[in-house]
N, C-alpha and C positions, 0 to 999 in steps of 0.2 A: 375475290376473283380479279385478274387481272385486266388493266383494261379494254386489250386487246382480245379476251377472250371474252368479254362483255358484251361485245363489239361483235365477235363472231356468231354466238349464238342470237343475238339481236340481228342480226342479219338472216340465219339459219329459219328464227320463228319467221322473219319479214313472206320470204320464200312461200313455207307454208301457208300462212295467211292469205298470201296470194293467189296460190295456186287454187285452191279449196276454194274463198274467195269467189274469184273468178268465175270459177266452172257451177258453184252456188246462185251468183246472181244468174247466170246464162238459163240455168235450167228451171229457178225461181221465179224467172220475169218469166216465164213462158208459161209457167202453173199459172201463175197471176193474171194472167191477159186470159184466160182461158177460164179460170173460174169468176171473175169478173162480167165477160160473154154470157157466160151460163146464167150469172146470177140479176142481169141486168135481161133478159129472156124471159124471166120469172119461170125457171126449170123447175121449182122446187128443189135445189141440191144437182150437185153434179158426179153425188155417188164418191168420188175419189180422187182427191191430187197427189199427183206426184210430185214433190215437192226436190227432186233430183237423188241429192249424195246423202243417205239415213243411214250412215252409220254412226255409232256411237261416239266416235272421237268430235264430229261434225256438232251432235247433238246437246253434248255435256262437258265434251274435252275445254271445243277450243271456246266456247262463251266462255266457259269461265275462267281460262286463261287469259282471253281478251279481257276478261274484269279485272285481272290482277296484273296485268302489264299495266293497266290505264292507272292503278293507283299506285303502280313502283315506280310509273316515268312521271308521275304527279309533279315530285319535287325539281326537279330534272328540267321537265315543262317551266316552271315557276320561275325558273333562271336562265331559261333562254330565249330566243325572240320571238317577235311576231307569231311568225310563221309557224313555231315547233308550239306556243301557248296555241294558238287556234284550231291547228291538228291535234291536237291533244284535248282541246273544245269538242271539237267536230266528232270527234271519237266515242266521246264520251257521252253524248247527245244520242248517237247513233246507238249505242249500248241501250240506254235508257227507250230509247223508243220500239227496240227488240224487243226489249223484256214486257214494255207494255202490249205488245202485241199479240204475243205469246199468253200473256195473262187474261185477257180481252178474248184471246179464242180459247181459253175454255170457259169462259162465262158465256159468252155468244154461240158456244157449241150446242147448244138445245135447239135454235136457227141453224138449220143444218148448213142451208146455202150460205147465210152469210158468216158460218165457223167455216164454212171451205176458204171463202173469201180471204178471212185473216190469215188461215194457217198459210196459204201460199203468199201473203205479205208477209208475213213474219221472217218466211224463205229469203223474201227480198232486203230485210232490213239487215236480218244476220248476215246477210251475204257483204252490204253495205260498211258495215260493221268489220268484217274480218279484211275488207281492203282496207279500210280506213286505220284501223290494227298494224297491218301490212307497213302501212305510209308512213305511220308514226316509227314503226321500230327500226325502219330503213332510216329516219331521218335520225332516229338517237343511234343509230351502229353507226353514219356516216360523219356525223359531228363529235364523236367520242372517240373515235377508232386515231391511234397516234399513228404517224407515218413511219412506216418500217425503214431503220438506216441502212445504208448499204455502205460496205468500206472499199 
């Protein structure tokens, strides 16, 4: 693929990532503060979070594409500086503490209260996770993309 087109879709996912993202953390921090309330109350459970954007693409699509960016911009990371290795740290970190979260609320799912708790952290981490995703693929679309000549 070319590099410019590299470059373009690494920018197209950036976007996505973001947006989703975004509107993920917004609606996940607000589960969170709220079944946190509940469960620091001792409600016994707060019955149901919402956890915002449950579709399928959110759910299985883009983690796992965020797991396969993080290990096709591995090499990429390896060879360029500071900034693009530690974003690509950071990313990676963030992926890893989704997943435990995720994993964590169904073992702590028998605790009703405190499985509401993770599931709406988990909201918060994938959301963490797909800007950080975002950041990365913006910075390899920006540092790879050649300058278009003009005659």
């Amino acid at each position: 693929m070319a590099r410019n087109a590299r470059s373009f879709v690494a920018g197209l996912g950036a976007l996505v990532y973001a947006l989703v993202g975004g509107r993920l953390l917004l609606s996940s921090f607000q589960s969170a503060l709220t079944a946190v309330r509940d469960y620091n109350a001792s409600s016994g459970g707060i019955g149901a979070v919402s956890i915002g954007v449950s579709l399928a693409l959110v759910e299985l699509v883009l983690p796992v594409l965020a797991i396969i960016v993080n290990r096709l911009l591995a090499p990429w990371a390896r060879r360029s500086d500071a900034v693009a290795k530690a974003l690509h740290r950071a990313q990676l970190w963030a992926l890893v503490f989704a997943l435990v979260a995720v994993f964590a609320d169904s073992v702590f799912l028998v605790s009703a209260a405190l499985g509401f708790v993770l599931l709406a952290l988990s909201g918060v981490l994938w959301a963490i996770a797909f800007l950080l995703t975002a950041a990365l693929l913006v910075t390899y679309a920006r540092r790879t993309a050649t300058p278009v000549r003009t005659s």
